[in-house]
mmCIF file of the C-alpha atoms, coordinates in Angstrom:
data_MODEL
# 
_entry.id   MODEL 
# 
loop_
_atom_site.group_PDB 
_atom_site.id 
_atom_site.type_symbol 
_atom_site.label_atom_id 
_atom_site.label_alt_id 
_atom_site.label_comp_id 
_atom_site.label_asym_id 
_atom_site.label_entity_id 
_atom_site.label_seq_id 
_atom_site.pdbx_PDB_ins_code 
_atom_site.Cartn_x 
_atom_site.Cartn_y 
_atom_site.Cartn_z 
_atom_site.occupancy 
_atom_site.B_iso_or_equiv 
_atom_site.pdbx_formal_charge 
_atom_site.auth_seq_id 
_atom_site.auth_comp_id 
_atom_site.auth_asym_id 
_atom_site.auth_atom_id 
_atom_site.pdbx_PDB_model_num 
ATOM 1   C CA . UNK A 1 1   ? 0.000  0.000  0.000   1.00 0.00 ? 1   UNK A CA 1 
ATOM 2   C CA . UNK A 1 2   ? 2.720  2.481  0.976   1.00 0.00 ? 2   UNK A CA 1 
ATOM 3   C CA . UNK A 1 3   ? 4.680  1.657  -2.337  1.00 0.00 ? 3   UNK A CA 1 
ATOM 4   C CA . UNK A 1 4   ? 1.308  2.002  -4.663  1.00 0.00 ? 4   UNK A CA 1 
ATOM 5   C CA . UNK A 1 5   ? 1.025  6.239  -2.434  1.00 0.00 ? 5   UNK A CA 1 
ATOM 6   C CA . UNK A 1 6   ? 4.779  6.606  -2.671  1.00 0.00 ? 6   UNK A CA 1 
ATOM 7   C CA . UNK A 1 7   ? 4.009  5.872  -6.939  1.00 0.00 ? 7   UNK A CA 1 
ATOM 8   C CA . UNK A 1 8   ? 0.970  8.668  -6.453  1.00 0.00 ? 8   UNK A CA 1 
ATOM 9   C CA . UNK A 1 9   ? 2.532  11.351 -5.049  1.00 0.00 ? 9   UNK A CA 1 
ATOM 10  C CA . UNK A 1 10  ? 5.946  10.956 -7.612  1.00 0.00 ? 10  UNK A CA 1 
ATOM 11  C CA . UNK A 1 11  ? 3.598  11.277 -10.184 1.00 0.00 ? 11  UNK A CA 1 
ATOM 12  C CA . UNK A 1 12  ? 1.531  14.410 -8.538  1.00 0.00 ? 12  UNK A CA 1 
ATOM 13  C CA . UNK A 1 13  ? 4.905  15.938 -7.897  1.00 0.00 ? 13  UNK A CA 1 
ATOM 14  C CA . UNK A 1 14  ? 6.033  15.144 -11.977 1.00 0.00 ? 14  UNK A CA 1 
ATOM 15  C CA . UNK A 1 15  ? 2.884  16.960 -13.465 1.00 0.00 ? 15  UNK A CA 1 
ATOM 16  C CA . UNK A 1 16  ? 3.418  19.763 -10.794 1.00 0.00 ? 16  UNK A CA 1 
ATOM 17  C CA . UNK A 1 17  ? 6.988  20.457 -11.575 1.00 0.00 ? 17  UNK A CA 1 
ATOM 18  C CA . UNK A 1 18  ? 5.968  19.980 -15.380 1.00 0.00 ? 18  UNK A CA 1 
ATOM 19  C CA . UNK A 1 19  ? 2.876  22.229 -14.964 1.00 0.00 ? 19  UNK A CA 1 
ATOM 20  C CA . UNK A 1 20  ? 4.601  24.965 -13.670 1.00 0.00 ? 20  UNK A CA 1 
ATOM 21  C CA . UNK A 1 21  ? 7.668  25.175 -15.436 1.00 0.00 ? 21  UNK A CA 1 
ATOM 22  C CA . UNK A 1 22  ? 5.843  25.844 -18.623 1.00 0.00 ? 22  UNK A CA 1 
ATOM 23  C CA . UNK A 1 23  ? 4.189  28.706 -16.735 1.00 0.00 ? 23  UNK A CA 1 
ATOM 24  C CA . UNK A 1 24  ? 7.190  29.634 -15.332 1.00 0.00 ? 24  UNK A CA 1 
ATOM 25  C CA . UNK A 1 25  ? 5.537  30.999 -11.453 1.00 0.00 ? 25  UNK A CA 1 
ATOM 26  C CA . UNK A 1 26  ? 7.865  32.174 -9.241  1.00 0.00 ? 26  UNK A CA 1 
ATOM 27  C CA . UNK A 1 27  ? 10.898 30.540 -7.782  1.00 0.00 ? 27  UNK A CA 1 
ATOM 28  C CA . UNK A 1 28  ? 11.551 29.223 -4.335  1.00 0.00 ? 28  UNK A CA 1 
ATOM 29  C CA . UNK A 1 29  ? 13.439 30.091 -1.975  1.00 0.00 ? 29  UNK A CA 1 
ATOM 30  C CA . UNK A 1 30  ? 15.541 27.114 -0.955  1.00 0.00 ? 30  UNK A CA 1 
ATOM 31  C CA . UNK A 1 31  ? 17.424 25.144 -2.745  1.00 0.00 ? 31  UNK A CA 1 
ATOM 32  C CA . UNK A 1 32  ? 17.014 22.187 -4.034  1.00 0.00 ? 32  UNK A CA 1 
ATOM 33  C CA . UNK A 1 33  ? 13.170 23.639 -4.776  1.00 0.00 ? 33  UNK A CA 1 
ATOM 34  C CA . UNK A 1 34  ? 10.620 22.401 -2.483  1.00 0.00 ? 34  UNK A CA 1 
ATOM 35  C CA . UNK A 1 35  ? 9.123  19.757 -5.312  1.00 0.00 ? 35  UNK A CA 1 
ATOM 36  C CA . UNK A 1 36  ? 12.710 18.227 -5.352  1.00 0.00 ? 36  UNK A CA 1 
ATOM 37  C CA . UNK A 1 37  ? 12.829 18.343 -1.709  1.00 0.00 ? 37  UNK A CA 1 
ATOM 38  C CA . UNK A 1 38  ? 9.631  16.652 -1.062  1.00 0.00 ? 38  UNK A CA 1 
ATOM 39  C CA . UNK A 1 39  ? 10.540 14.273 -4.005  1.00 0.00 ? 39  UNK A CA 1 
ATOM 40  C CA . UNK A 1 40  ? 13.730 13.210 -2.204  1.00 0.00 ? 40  UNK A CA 1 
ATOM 41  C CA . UNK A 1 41  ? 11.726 12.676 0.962   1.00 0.00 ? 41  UNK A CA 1 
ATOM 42  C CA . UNK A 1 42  ? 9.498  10.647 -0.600  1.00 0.00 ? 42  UNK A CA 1 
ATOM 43  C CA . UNK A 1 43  ? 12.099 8.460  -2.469  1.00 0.00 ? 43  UNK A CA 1 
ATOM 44  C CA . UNK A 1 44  ? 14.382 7.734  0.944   1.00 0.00 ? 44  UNK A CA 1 
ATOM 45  C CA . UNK A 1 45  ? 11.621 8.016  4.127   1.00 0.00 ? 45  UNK A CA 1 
ATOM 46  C CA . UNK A 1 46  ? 8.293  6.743  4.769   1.00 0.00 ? 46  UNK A CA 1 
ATOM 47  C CA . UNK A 1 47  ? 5.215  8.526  2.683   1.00 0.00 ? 47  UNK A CA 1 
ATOM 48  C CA . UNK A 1 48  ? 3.970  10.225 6.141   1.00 0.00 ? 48  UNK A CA 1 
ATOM 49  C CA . UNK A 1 49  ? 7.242  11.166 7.166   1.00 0.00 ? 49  UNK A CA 1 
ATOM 50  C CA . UNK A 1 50  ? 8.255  11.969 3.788   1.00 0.00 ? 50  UNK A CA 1 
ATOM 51  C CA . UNK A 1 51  ? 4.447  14.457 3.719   1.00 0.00 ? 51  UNK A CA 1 
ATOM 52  C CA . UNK A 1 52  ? 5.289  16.058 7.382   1.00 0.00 ? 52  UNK A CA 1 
ATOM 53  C CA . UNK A 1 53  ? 8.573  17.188 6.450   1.00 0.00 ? 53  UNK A CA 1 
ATOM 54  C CA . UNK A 1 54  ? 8.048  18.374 2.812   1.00 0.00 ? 54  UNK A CA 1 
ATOM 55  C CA . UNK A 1 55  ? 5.172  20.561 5.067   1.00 0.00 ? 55  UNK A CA 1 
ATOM 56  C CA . UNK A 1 56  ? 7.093  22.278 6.833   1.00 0.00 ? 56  UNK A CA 1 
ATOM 57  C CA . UNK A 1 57  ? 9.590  23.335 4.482   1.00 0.00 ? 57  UNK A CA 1 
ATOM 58  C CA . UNK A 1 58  ? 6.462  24.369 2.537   1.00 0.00 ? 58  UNK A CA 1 
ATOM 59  C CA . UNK A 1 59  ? 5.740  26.582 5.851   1.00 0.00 ? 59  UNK A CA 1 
ATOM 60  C CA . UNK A 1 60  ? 9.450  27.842 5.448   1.00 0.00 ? 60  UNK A CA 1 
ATOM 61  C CA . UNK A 1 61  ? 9.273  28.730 2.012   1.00 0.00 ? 61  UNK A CA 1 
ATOM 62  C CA . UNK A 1 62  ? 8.267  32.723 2.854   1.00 0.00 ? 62  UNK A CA 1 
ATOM 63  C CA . UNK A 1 63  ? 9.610  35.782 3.376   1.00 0.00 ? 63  UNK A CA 1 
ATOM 64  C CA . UNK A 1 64  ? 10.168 35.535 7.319   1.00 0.00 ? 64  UNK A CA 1 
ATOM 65  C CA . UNK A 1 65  ? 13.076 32.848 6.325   1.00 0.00 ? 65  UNK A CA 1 
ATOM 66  C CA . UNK A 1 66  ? 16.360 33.621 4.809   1.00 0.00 ? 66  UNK A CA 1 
ATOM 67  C CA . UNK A 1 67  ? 16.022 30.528 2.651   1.00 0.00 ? 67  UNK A CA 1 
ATOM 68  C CA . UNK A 1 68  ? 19.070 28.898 0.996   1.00 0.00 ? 68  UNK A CA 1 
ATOM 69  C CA . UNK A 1 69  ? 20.948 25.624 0.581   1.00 0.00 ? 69  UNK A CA 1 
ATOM 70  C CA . UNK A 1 70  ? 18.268 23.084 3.034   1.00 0.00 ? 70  UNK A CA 1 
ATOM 71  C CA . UNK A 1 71  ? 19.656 19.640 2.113   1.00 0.00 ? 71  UNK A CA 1 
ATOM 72  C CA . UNK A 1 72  ? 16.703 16.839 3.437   1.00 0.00 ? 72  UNK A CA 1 
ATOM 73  C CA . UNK A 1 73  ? 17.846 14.724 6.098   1.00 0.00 ? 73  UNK A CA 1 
ATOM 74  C CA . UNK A 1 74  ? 17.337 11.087 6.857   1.00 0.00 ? 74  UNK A CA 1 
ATOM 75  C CA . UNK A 1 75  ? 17.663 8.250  8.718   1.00 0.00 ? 75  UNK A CA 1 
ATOM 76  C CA . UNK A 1 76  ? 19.247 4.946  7.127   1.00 0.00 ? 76  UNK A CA 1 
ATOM 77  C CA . UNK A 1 77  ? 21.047 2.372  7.737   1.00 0.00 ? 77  UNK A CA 1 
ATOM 78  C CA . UNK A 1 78  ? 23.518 1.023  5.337   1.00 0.00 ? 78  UNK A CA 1 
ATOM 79  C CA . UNK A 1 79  ? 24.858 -2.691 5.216   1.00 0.00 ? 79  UNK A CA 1 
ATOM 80  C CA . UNK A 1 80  ? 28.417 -2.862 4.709   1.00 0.00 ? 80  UNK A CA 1 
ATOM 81  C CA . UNK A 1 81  ? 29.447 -4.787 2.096   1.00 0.00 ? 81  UNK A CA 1 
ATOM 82  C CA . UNK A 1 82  ? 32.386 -4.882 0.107   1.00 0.00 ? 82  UNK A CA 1 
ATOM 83  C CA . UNK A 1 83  ? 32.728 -2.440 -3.257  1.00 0.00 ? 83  UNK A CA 1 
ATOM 84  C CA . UNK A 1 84  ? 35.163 -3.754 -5.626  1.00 0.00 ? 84  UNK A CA 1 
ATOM 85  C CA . UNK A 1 85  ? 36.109 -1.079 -7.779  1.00 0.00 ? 85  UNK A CA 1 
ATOM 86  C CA . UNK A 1 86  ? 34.661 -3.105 -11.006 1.00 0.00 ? 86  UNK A CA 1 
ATOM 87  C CA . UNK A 1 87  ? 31.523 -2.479 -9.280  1.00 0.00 ? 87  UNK A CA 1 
ATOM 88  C CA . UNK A 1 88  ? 31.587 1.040  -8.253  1.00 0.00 ? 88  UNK A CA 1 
ATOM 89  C CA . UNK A 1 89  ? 32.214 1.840  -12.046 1.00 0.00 ? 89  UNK A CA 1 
ATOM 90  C CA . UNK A 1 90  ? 29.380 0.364  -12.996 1.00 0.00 ? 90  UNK A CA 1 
ATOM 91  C CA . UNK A 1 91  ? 27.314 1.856  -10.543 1.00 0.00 ? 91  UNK A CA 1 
ATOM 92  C CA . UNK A 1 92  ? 24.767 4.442  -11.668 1.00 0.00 ? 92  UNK A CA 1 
ATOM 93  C CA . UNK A 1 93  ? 24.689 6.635  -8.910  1.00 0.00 ? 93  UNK A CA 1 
ATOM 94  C CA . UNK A 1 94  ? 21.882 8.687  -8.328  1.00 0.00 ? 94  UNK A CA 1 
ATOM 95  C CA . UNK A 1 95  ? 21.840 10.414 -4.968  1.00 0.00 ? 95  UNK A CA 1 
ATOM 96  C CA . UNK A 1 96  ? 25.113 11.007 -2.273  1.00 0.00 ? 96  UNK A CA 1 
ATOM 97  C CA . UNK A 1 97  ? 24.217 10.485 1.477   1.00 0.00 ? 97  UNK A CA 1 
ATOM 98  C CA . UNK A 1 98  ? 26.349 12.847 3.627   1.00 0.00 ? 98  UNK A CA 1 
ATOM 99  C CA . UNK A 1 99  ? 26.541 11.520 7.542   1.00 0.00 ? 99  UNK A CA 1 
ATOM 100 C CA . UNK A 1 100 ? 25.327 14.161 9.689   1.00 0.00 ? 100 UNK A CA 1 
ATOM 101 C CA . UNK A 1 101 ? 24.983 12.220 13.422  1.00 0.00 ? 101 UNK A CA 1 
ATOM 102 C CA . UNK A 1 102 ? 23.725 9.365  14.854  1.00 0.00 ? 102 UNK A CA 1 
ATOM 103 C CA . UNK A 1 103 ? 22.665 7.013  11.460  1.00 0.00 ? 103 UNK A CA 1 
ATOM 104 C CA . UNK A 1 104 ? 21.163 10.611 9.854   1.00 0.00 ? 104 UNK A CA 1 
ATOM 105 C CA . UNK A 1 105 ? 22.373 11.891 6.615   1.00 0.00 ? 105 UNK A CA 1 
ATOM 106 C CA . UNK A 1 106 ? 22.183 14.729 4.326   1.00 0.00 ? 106 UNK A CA 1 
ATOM 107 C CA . UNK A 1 107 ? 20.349 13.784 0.519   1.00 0.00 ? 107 UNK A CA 1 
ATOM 108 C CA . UNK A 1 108 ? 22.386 15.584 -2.123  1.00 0.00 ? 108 UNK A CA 1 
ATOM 109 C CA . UNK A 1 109 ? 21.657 14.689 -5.756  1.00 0.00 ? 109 UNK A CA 1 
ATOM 110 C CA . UNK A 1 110 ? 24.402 13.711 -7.948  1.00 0.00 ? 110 UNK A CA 1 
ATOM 111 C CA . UNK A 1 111 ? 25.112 15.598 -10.669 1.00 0.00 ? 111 UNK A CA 1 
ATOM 112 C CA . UNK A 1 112 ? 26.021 13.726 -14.458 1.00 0.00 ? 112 UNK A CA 1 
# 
C-alpha cells in the first residue's frame, strides 16, 4: 500500500513540476526547490514522514526565512558490504548520502 502512495505522489509531484515550469511561477526560496525536496523525501523516508517534512519546508518557504541551501535529512542504515572497484564503475549513482549524526544523513543529488 505504501509503495502504490509513494508511486501517487511521484507522479503528482512530476505533473506539478511539469505544470509549472511551462508557466514559469515564481521561484523558491531554498534550494534544491521544495518539489525536489519533497521528491527526495518521498524516495528515501516513509510517505507520512516523507508528507510532514516536505510541510514544513512548505511553511518555510516565505519571506520571514532567509532561505538557501536546506539539504533533506534522513535516517538509514547502510549494510556494509564490500565495493570492488569493477563495481563502483558500474554503478549508476543517483543520490550522495552525507553523515550528519547518529545514522542521519544529508540527501544531495548527484550531478552527471
Amino acid at each position: 500500500m505504501s509503495n502504490i502512495l509513494k508511486r501517487l505522489a511521484l507522479f503528482v509531484l512530476k505533473l506539478y513540476q511539469k505544470v509549472f515550469t511551462l508557466f514559469s511561477y515564481g521561484s523558491c526560496r531554498y534550494y534544491p526547490t521544495c518539489s525536489e525536496y519533497a521528491k527526495w523525501q518521498i524516495l528515501h523516508n516513509s510517505i507520512f514522514k516523507a508528507c510532514f517534512y516536505s510541510l514544513l519546508r512548505i511553511l518555510r518557504c516565505n519571506q520571514l526565512f532567509p532561505g538557501g541551501i536546506d539539504y533533506p535529512v534522513i535516517t538509514k542504515s547502510f549494510h556494509n558490504t564490500l565495493v570492488t572497484p569493477l563495481t563502483f564503475k558500474s554503478a549508476d549513482i543517483k543520490f550522495w548520502f552525507v553523515p550528519k549524526k547518529n545514522k542521519s544523513f544529508y540527501v544531495i543529488k548527484a550531478f552527471k
